[in-house]
Every structure is written in structure tokens, then in C-alpha cells.
C-alpha positions in Angstrom: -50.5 48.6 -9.6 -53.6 48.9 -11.7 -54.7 45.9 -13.7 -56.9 46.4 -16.9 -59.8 45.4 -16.8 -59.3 42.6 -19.6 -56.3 41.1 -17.2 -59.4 41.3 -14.2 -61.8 39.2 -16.5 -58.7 36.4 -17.5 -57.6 36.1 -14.0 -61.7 35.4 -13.2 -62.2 33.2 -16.2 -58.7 31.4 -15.0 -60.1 31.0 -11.1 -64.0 30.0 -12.2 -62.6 26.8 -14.2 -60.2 26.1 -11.0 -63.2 26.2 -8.4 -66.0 24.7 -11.3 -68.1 27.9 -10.9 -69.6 30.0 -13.9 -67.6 32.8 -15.1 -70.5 35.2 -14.5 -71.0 34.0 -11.3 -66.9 34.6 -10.7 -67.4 38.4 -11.9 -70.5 39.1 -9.3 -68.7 40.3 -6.3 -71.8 41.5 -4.9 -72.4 37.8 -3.1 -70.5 34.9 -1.7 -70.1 31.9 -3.7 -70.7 28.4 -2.3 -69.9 25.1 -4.5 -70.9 22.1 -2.4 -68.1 19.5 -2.9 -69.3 16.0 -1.3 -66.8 13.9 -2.4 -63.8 16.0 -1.5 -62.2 16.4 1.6 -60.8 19.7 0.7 -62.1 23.4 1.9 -61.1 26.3 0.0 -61.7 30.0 0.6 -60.6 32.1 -2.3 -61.0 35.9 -2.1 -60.6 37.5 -5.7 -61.0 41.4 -6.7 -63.9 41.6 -3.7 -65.7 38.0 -4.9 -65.6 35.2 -1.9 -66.4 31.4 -3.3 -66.3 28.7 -0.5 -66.0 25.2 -2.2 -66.1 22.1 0.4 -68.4 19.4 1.8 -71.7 20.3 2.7 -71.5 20.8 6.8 -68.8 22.7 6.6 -70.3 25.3 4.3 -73.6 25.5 6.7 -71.1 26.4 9.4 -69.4 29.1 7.1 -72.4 30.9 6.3 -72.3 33.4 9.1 -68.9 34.1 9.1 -67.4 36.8 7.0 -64.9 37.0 4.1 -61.6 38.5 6.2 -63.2 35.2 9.0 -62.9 32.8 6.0 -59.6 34.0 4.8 -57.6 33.1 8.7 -55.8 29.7 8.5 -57.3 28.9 12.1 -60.6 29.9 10.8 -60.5 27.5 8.2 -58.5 24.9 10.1 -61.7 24.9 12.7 -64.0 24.7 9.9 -62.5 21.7 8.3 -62.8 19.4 11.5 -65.9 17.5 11.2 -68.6 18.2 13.9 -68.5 15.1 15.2 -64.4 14.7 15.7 -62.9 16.1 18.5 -60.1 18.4 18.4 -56.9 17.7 17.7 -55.9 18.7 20.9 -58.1 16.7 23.4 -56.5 13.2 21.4 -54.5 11.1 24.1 -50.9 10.5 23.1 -49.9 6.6 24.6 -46.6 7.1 26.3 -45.0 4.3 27.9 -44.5 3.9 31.5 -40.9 4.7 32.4 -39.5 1.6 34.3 -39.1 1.4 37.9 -35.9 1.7 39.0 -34.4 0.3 42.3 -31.8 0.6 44.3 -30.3 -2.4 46.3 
């Protein structure tokens, strides 16, 4: 299905007011688009008609940078790019388990 080009230029208008980029900037799929976000803990990768915009906190867009769009747009991508430099994996977190009891036999 081919979309006219009015419906391409409504869709972009629609997705620059939902990421808080300028519409021109939205049609320009010549470039990546970074919005730096501080106060949010949120990291977005939206890939429209051939236009990437990133929008999250700073450190997380420097480590985005050299990555490529089809990169970006992997969940585990994006999941490793959301956990802070400084925080250790999920994975290497130590679960407390209790200590089974000691049973004994008389």
C-alpha cells in the first residue's frame, strides 16, 4: 500500500508533536534525530518513512551515536542502552534465598 504524500506529511506532523521535534526536522530523513530528554527516564527509538529520532537522557544518546537505525530499533539493543553506565546488569544482582533448614535424623 502506497500512502499519499499528504497522509506521509500528517503522520510526520502527528509523530514531531509526540517526540517535541520540528516538523521540518521530522520530514529530513537524510539524518538521525536526537532530542536530549534529562528529566525523563524514558528512551525512545522511533523509525518513520526512513527518519530515526532518538529521545532520552543525555548518556544514553552518547552511547547511541555509533550504532545504526535497524541497532536502535532491537528491544535488547535498547534494553542495554537504557541501563545506566554505572548499574550493573540485571543479571549479576544477588537474589537472598533463605537457608533451607537442617534436618536431622534421631
Amino acid at each position: 500500500m502506497e500512502l499519499q504524500s499528504a497522509t506521509i506529511r500528517n503522520i510526520q506532523f502527528a509523530w514531531s508533536r509526540i517526540l517535541d521535534i520540528d516538523e521540518e526536522e521530522m520530514a529530513d530523513a537524510s539524518t538521525r534525530t536526537y532530542r536530549e530528554s534529562r528529566d525523563s527516564p524514558l528512551l525512545m527509538f522511533v523509525s518513520l518513512f526512513g527518519k530515526g529520532v532518538l529521545v532520552g537522557p543525555a548518556w544514553a544518546m552518547a552511547a547511541a551515536r555509533t550504532l545504526t537505525d535497524a541497532q536502535l530499533a532491537r528491544h535488547s539493543v535498547l534494553l542495554e542502552l537504557s541501563r545506566r553506565p554505572w548499574e550493573k546488569p540485571p543479571s549479576s544482582f544477588a537474589i537472598p534465598c533463605p537457608r533451607p533448614p537442617i534436618l536431622r535424623c534421631r
